[in-house]
C-alpha positions in Angstrom: 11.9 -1.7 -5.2 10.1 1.5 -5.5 9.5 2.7 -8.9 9.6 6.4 -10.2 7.6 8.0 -13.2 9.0 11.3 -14.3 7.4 13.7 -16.6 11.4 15.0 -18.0 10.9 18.6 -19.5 8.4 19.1 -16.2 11.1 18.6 -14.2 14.1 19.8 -16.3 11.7 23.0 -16.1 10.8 22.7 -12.5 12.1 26.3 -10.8 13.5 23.9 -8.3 15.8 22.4 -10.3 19.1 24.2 -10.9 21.6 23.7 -14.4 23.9 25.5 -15.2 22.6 28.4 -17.9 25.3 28.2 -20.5 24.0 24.5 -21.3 21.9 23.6 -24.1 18.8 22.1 -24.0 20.3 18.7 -24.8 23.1 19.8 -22.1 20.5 20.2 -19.4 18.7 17.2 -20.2 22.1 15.1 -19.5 22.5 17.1 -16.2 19.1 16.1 -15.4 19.8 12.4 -16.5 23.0 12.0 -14.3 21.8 13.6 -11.3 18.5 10.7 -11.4 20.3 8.8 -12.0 23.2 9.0 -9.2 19.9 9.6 -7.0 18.3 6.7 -7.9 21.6 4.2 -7.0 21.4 6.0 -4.0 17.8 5.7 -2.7 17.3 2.2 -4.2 14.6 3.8 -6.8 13.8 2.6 -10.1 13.3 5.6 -12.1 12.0 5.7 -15.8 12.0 9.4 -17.4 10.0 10.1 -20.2 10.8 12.9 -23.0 8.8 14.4 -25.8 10.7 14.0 -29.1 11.4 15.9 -31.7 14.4 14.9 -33.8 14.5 11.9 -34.5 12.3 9.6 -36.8 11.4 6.7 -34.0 10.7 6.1 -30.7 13.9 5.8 -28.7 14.5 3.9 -25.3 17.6 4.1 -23.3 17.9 1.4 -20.5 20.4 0.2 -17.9 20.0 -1.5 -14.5 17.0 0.3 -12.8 16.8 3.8 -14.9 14.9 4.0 -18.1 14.9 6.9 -20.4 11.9 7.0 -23.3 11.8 9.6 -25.8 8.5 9.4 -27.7 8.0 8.8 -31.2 7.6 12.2 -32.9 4.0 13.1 -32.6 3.2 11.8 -29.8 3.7 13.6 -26.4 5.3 12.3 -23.4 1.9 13.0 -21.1 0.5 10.4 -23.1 3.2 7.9 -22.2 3.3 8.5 -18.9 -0.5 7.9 -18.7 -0.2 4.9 -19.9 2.3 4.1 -17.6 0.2 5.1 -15.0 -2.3 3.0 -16.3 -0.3 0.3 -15.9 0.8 0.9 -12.5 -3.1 1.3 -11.2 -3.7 0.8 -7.2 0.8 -0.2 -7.1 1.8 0.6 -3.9 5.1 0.8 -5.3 4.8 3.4 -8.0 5.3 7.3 -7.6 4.9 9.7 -10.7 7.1 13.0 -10.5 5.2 15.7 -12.4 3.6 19.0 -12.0 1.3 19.2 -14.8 -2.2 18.4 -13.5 -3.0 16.1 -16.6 -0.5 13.8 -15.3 -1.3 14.5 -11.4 -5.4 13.7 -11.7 -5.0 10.5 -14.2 -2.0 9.4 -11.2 -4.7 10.3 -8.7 -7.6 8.7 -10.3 -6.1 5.6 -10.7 -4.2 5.6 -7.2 -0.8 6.0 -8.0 1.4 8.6 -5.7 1.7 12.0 -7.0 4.8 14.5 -6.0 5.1 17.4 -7.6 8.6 18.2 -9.6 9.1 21.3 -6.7 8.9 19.1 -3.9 10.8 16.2 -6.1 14.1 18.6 -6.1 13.7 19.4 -2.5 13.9 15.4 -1.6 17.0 15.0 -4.4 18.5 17.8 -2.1 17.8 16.1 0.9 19.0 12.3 1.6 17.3 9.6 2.2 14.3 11.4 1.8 12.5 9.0 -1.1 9.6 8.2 -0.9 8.8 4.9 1.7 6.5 2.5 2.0 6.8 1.9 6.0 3.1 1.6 6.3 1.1 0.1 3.6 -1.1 2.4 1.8 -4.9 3.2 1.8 -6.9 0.9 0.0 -8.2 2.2 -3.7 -12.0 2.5 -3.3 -14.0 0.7 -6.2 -16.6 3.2 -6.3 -16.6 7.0 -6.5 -18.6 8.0 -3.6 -16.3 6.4 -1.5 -13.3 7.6 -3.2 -13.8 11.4 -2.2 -15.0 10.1 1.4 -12.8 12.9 3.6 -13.2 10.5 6.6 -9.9 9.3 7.0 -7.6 7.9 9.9 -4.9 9.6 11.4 -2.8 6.4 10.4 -3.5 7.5 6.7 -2.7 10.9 7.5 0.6 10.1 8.9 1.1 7.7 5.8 1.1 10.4 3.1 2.8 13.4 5.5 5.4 10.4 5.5 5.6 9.8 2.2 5.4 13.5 0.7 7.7 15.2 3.5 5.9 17.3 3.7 7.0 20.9 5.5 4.5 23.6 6.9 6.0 25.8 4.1 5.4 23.4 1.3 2.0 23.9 -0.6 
């Protein structure tokens, strides 16, 4: 199953993604929750969300089959979470982080996890069946640096992460 790391305030505050304005923060971040949620049942995604936190005393988790919601302990910010995460999911095949912030995106990057920006994260929500697949298995993780910013790829690559983002001539 195909597992989802979101960056939650990045995406709540994504321009993309549309709540309705009379809610409170803790109303939007419900929103945000239910429609992962519903779209995670949907695509077959396993999605964990992870929230700064700033009420309460201790770090709080919030689990049920296949969505996972972590707000941090006080203190401690959810980038550094997710980075750990990441971390953890080094070189999976399997893992995609949702974010926009480009602490999050270089440290996926570096450690060859999937990256798709909260924008284009809202346009696939909108559009079904449009999660990221693996039909194809992804490009080896080179072990040394010079190798890792080699531009010389194939087009089966190419096609690979076109497939993967959905990417439109519009999108950036």
């Amino acid at each position: 199953m195909k597992k989802i790391l979101i960056d939650g305030y990045n995406l709540l505050n994504s321009r993309a993604f549309s709540v309705a304005g009379h809610l409170d923060l803790e109303g939007k971040r419900d929103h945000l929750l239910k429609v992962l949620k519903s779209y995670g049942k949907q695509e077959g995604l396993h999605i964990s969300v992870v929230f700064d936190n700033a009420r309460h005393p201790v770090r709080q988790v919030s689990r049920s089959k296949h969505f996972l919601v972590i707000f941090c302990r006080p203190g401690e910010e959810a980038d550094d979470e997710l980075k750990k995460m990441i971390r953890k999911a080094a070189g999976s095949s399997d893992v995609a982080v949702i974010s926009s912030d480009r602490s999050i995106q270089f440290t996926a990057k570096d450690h060859g996890v999937a990256v798709i920006s909260s924008e284009a994260f809202c346009r696939m929500m909108r559009t079904p069946s449009a999660a990221p697949t693996r039909s194809t298995p992804p490009p080896q993780v080179p072990k040394d640096l010079s190798a890792k910013y080699n531009s010389n790829i194939s087009e089966k690559e190419v096609q690979y992460w076109k497939d993967l983002f959905r990417r439109d001539n519009g999108d950036e």
